[in-house]
C-alpha positions as CSV (number, residue, x, y, z in Angstrom):
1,X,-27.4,40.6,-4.2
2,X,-27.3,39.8,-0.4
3,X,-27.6,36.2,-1.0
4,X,-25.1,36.0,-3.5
5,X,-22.8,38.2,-0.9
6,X,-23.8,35.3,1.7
7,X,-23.0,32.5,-0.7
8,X,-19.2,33.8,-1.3
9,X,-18.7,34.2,2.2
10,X,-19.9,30.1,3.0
11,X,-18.0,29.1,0.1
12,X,-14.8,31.1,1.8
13,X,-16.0,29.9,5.5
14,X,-16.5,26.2,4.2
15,X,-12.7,26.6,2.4
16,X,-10.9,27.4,5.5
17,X,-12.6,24.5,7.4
18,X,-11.0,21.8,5.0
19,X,-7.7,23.7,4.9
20,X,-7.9,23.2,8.8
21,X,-9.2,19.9,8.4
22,X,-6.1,19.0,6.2
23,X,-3.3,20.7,8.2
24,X,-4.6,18.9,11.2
25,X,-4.5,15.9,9.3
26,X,-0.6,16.1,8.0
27,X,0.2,17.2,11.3
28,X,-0.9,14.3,13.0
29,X,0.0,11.6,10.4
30,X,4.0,13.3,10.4
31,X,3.4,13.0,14.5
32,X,2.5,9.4,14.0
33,X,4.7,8.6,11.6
34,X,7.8,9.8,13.9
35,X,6.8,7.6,16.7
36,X,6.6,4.9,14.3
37,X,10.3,5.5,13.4
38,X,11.1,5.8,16.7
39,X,9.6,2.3,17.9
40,X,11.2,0.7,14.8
41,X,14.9,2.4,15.9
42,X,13.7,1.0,19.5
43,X,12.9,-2.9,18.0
44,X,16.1,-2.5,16.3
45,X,17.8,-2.3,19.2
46,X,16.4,-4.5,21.6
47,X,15.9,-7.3,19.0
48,X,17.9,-9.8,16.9
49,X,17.8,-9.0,13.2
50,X,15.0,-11.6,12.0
51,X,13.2,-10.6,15.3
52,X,12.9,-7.3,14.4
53,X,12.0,-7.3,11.4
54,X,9.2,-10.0,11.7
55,X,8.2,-7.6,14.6
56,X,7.8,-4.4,12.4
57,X,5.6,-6.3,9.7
58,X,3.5,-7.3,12.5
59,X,3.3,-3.7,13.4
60,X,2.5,-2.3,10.1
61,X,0.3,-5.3,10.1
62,X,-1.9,-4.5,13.3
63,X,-2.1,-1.2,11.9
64,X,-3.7,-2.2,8.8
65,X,-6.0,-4.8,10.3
66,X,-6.8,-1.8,12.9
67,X,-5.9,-3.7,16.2
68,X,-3.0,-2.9,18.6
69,X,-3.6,-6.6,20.1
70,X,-2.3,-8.2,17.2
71,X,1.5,-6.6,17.2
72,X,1.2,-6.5,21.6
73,X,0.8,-10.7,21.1
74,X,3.7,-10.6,19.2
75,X,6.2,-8.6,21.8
76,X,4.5,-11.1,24.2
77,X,5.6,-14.1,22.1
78,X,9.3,-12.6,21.4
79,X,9.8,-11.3,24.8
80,X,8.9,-15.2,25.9
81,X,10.7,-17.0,23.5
């Protein structure tokens, strides 16, 4: 019985862990996506309307290709140009 006893309470410990796991998750993804927002509001602003745009793909670009020097070349190029 004392194992069984045991084994409810991991399964219970191991539950709360991914529930944690998963809030922290959201919370950082909603944090992440309102700077996002915020830089393409920002881009809006600062930029012509075909500038801006081509800089935002270029953002959601560098973030799939997993490098911040990709989209930081391109505000180079704009901001020379």
């Amino acid at each position: 019985m004392h194992k069984k006893t045991k084994s409810i309470l991991d399964e219970l410990s191991s539950m709360h862990i991914s529930k944690d796991k998963n809030h922290l998750v959201e919370s950082r993804a909603n944090n992440i996506i309102q700077s996002a927002i915020n830089i393409f509001e920002q881009i809006d602003t600062l930029y012509t309307r075909e500038q801006a745009e081509d800089l935002q793909r270029k953002f959601i670009n560098a973030i799939k290709a997993r490098d911040t020097k990709k989209f930081s070349r391109s505000v180079r190029r704009k901001d020379e140009g």
